[in-house]
Every structure is written in C-alpha cells, then in structure tokens.
PyMOL Python script that loads the backbone (N, CA, C, O; Angstrom):
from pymol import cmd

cmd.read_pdbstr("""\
ATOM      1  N   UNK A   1       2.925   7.799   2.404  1.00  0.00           N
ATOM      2  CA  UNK A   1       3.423   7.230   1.180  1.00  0.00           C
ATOM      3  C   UNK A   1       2.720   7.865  -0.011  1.00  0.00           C
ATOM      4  O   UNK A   1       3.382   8.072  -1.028  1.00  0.00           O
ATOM      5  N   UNK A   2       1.571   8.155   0.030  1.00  0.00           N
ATOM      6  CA  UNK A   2       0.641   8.777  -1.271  1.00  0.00           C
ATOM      7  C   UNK A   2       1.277   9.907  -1.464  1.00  0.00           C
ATOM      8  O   UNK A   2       2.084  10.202  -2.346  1.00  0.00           O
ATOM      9  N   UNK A   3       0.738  10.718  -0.311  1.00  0.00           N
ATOM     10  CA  UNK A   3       1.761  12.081  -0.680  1.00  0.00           C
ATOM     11  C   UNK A   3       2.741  12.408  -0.798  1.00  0.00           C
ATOM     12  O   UNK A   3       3.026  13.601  -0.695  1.00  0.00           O
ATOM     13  N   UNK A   4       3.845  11.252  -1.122  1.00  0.00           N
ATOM     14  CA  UNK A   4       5.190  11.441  -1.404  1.00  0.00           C
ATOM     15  C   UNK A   4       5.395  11.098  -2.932  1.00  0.00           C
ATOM     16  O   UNK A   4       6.402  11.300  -3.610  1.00  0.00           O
ATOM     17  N   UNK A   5       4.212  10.540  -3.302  1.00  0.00           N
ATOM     18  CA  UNK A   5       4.312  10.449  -4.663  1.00  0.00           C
ATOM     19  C   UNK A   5       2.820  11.212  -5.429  1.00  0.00           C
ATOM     20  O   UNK A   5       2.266  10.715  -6.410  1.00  0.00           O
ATOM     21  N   UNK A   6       2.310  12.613  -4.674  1.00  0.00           N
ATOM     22  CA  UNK A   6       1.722  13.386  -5.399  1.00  0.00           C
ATOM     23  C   UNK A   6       0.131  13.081  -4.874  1.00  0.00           C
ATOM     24  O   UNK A   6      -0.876  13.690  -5.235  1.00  0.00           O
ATOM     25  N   UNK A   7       0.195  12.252  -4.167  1.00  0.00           N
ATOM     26  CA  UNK A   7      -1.503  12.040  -4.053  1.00  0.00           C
ATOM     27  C   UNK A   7      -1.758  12.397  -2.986  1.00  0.00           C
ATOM     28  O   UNK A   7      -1.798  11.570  -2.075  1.00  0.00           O
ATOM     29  N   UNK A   8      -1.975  13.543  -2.788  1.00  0.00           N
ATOM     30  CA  UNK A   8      -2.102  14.053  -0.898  1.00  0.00           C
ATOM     31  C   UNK A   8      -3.801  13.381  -0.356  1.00  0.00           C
ATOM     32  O   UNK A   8      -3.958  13.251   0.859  1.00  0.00           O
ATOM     33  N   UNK A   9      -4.698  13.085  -1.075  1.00  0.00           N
ATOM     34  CA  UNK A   9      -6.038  12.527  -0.960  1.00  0.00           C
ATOM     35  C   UNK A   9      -5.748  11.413  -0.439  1.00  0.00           C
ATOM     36  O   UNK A   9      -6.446  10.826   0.388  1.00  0.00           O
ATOM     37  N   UNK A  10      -4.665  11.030  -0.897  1.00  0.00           N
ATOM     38  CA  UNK A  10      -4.583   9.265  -0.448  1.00  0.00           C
ATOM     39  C   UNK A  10      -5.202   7.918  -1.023  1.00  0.00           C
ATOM     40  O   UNK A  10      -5.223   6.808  -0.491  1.00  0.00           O
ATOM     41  N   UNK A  11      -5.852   8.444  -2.630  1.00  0.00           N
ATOM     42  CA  UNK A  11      -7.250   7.975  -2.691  1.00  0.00           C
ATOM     43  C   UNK A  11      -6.779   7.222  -4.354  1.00  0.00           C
ATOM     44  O   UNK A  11      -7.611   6.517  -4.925  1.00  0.00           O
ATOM     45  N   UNK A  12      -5.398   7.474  -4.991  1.00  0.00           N
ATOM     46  CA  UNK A  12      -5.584   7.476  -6.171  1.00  0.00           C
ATOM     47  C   UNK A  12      -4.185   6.650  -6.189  1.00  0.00           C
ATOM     48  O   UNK A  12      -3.982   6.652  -7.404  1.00  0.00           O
ATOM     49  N   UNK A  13      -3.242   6.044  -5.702  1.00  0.00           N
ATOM     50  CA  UNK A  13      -2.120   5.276  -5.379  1.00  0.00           C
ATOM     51  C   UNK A  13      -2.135   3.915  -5.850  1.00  0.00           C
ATOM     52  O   UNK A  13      -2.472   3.039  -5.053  1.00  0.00           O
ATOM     53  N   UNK A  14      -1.796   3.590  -7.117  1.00  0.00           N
ATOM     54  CA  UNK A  14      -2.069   1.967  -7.259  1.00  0.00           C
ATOM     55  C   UNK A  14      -1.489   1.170  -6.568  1.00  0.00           C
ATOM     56  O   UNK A  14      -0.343   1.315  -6.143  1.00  0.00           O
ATOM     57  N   UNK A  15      -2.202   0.245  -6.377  1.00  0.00           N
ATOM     58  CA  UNK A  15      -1.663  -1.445  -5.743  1.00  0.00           C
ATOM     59  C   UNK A  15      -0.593  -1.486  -6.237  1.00  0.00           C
ATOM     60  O   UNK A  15       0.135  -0.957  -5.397  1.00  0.00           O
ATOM     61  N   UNK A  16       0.125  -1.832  -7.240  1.00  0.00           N
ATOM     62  CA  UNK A  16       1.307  -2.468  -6.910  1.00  0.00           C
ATOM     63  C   UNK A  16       2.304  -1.398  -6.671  1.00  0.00           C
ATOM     64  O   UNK A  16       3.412  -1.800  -6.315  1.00  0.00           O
ATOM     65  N   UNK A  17       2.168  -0.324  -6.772  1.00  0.00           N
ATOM     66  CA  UNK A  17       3.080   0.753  -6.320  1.00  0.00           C
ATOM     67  C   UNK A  17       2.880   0.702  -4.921  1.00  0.00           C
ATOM     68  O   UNK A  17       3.942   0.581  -4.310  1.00  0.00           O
ATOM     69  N   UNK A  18       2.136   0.740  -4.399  1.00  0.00           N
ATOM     70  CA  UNK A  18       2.298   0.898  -3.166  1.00  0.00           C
ATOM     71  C   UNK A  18       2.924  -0.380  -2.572  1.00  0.00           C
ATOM     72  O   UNK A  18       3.623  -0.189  -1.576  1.00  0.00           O
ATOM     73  N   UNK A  19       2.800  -1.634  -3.003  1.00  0.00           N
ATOM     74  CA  UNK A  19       3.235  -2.898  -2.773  1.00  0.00           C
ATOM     75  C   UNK A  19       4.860  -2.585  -3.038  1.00  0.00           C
ATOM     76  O   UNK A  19       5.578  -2.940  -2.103  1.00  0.00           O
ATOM     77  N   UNK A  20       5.272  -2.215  -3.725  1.00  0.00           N
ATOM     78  CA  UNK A  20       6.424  -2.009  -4.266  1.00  0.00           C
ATOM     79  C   UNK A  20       7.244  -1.280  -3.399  1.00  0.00           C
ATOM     80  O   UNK A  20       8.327  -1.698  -2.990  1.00  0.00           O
ATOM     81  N   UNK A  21       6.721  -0.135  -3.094  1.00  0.00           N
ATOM     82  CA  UNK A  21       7.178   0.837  -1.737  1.00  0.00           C
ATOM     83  C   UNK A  21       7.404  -0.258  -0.469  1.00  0.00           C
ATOM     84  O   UNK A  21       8.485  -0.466   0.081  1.00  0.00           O
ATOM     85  N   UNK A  22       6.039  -0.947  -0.120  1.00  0.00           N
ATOM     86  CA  UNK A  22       6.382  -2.113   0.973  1.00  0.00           C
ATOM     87  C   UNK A  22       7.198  -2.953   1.040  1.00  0.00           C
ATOM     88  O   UNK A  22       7.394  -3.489   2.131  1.00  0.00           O
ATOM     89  N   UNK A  23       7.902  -3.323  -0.048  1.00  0.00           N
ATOM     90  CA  UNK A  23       8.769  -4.107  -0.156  1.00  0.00           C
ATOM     91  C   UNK A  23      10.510  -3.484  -0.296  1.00  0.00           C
ATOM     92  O   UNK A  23      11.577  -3.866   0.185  1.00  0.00           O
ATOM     93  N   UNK A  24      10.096  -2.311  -1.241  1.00  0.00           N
ATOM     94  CA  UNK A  24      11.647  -1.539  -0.242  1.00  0.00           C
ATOM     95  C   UNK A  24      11.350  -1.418   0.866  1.00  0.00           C
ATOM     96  O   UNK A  24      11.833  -2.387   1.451  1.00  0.00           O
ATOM     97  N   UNK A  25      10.682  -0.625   1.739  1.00  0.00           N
ATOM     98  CA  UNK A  25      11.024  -0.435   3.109  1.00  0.00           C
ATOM     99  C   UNK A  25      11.037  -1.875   4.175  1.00  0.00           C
ATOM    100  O   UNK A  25      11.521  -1.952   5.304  1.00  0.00           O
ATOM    101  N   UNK A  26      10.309  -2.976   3.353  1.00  0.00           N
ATOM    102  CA  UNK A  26      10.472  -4.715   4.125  1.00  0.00           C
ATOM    103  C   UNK A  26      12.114  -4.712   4.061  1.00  0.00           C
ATOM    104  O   UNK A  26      12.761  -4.939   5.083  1.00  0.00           O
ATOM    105  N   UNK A  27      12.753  -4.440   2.797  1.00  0.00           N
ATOM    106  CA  UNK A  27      14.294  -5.328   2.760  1.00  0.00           C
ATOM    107  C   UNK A  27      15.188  -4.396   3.172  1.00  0.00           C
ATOM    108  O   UNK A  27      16.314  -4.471   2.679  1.00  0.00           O
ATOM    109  N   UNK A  28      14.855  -3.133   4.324  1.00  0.00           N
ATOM    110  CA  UNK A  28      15.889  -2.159   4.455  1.00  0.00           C
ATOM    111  C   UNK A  28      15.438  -1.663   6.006  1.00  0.00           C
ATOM    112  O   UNK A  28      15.744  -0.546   6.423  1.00  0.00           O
ATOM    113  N   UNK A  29      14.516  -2.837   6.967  1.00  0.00           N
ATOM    114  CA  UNK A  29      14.484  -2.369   8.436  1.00  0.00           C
ATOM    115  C   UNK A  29      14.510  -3.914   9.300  1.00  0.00           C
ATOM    116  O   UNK A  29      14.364  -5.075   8.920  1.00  0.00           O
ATOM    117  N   UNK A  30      14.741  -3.362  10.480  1.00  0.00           N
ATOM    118  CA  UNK A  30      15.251  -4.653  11.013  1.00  0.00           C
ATOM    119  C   UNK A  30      13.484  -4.783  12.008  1.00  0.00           C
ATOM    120  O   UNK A  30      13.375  -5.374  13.082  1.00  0.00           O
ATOM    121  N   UNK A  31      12.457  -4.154  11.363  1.00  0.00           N
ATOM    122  CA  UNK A  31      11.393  -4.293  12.628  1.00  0.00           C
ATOM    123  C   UNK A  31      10.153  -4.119  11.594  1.00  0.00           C
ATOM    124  O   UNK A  31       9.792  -3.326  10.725  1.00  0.00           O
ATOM    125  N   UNK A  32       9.704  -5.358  12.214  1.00  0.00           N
ATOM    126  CA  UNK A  32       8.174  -5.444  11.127  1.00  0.00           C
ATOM    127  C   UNK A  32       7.654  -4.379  10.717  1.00  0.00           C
ATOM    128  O   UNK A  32       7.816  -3.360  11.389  1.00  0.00           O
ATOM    129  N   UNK A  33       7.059  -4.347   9.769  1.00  0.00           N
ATOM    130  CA  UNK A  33       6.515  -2.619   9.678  1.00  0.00           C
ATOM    131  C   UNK A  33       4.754  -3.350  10.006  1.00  0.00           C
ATOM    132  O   UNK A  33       4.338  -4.415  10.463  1.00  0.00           O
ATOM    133  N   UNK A  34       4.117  -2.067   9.467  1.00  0.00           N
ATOM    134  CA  UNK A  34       2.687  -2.250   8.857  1.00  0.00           C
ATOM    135  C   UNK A  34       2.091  -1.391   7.880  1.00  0.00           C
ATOM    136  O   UNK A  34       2.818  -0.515   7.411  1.00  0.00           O
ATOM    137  N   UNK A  35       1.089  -1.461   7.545  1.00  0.00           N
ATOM    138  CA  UNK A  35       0.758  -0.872   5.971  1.00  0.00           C
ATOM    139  C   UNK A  35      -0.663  -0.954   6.289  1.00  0.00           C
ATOM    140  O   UNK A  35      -1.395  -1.938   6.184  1.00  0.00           O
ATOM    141  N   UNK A  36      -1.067   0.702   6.856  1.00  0.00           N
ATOM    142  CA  UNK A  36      -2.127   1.412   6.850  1.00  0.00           C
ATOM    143  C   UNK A  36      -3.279   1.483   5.659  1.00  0.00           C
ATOM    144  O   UNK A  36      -3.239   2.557   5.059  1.00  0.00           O
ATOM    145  N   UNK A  37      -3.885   0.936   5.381  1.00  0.00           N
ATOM    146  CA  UNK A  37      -5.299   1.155   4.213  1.00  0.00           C
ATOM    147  C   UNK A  37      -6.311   1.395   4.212  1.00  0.00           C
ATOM    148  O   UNK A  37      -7.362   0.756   4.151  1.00  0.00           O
ATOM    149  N   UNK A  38      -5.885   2.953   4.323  1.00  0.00           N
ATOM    150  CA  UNK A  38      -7.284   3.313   4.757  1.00  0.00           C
ATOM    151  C   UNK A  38      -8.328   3.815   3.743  1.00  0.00           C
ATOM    152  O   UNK A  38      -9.283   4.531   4.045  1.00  0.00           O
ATOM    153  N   UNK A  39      -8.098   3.448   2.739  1.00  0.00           N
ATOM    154  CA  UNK A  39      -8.573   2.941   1.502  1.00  0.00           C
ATOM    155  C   UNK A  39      -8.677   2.274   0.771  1.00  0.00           C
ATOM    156  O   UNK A  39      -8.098   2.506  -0.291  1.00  0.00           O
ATOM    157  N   UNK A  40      -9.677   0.758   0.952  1.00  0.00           N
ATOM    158  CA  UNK A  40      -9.309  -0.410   0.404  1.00  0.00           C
ATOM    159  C   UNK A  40      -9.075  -0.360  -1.368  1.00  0.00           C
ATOM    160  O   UNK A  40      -8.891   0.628  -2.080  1.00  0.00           O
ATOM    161  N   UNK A  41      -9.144  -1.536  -1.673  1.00  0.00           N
ATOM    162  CA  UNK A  41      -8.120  -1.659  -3.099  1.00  0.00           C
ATOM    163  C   UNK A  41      -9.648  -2.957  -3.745  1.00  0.00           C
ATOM    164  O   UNK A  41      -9.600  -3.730  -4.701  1.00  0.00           O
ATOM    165  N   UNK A  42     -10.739  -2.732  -2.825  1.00  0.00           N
ATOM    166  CA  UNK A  42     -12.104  -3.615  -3.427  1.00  0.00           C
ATOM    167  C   UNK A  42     -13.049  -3.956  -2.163  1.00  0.00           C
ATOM    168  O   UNK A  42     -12.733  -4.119  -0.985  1.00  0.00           O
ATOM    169  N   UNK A  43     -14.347  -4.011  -2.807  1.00  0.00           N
ATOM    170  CA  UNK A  43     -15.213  -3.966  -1.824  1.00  0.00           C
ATOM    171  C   UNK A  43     -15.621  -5.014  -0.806  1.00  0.00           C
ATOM    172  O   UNK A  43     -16.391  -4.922   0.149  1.00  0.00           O
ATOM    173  N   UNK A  44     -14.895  -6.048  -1.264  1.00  0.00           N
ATOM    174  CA  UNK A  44     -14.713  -7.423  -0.596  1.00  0.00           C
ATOM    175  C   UNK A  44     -13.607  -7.628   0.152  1.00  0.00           C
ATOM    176  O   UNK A  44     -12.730  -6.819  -0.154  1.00  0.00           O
ATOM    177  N   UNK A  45     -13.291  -8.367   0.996  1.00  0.00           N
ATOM    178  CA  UNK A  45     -11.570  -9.276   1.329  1.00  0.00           C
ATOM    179  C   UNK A  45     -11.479  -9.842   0.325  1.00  0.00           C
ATOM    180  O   UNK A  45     -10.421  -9.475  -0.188  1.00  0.00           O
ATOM    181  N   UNK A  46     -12.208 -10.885  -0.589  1.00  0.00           N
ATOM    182  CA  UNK A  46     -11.732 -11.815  -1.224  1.00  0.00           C
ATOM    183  C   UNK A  46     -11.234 -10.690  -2.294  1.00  0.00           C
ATOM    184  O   UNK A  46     -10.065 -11.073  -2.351  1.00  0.00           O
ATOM    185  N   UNK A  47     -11.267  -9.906  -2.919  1.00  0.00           N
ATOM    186  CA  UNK A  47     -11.027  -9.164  -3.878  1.00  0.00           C
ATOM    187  C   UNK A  47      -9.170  -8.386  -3.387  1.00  0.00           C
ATOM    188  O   UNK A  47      -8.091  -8.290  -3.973  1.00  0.00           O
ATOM    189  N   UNK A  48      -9.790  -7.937  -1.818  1.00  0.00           N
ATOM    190  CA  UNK A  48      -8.452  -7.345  -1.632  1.00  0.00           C
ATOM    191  C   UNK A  48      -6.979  -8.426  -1.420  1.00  0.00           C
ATOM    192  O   UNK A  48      -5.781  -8.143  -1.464  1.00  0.00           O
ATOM    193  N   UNK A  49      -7.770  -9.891  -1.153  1.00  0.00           N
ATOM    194  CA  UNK A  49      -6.519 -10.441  -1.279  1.00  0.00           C
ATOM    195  C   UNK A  49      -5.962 -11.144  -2.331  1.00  0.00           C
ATOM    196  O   UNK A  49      -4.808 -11.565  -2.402  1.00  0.00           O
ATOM    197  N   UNK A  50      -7.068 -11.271  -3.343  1.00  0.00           N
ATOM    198  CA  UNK A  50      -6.495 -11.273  -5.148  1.00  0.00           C
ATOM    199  C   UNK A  50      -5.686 -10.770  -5.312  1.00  0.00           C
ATOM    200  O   UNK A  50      -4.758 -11.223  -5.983  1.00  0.00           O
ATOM    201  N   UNK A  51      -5.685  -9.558  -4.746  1.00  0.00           N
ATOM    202  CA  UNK A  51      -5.077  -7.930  -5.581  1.00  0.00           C
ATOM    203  C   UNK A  51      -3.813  -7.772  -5.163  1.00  0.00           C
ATOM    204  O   UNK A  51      -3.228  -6.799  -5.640  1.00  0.00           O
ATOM    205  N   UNK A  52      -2.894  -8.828  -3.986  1.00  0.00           N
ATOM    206  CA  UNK A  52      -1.783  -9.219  -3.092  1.00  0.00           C
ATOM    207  C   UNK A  52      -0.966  -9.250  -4.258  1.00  0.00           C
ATOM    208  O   UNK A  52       0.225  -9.548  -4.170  1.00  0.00           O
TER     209      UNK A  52
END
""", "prot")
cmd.dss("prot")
cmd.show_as("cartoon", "prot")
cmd.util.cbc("prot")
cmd.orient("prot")
C-alpha cells in the first residue's frame, strides 16, 4: 500500500490514509482482510488505538 502511493520505505504513510485505503478494500471483498504495521503509528497501544 505505501508504495503505491510513493513511499517505498513504508515509513512515511499517514494514518488516516492508510485507514482510508482499508476501508475501500473492507467494502469491495467478500473475505476479511488484515492490515500489516509494520510500523507503528505511536510508541504505546494506548496511543495506537486513539489514532483508530
């Protein structure tokens, strides 16, 4: 997903863009997906699930 929008690092992709991407590909497959992060979005959980 990063490198389809220029970030081949993977490292520089904002939250809600990428949220945004998850949610087209949620309302257009018939099979759960998942959503790889292999770069969190804060140094905590409680932070990364603010950021939802």
């Amino acid at each position: 997903m990063a490198s389809a929008h220029g970030d081949h690092a993977g490292k520089e992709l904002p939250f809600d863009l990428v949220m945004a991407n998850v949610e087209r590909i949620v309302a257009r497959v018939a099979v759960p997906p998942s959503l790889d992060v292999a770069i969190g979005y804060g140094k905590h959980a409680s932070k990364l699930c603010r950021d939802k």
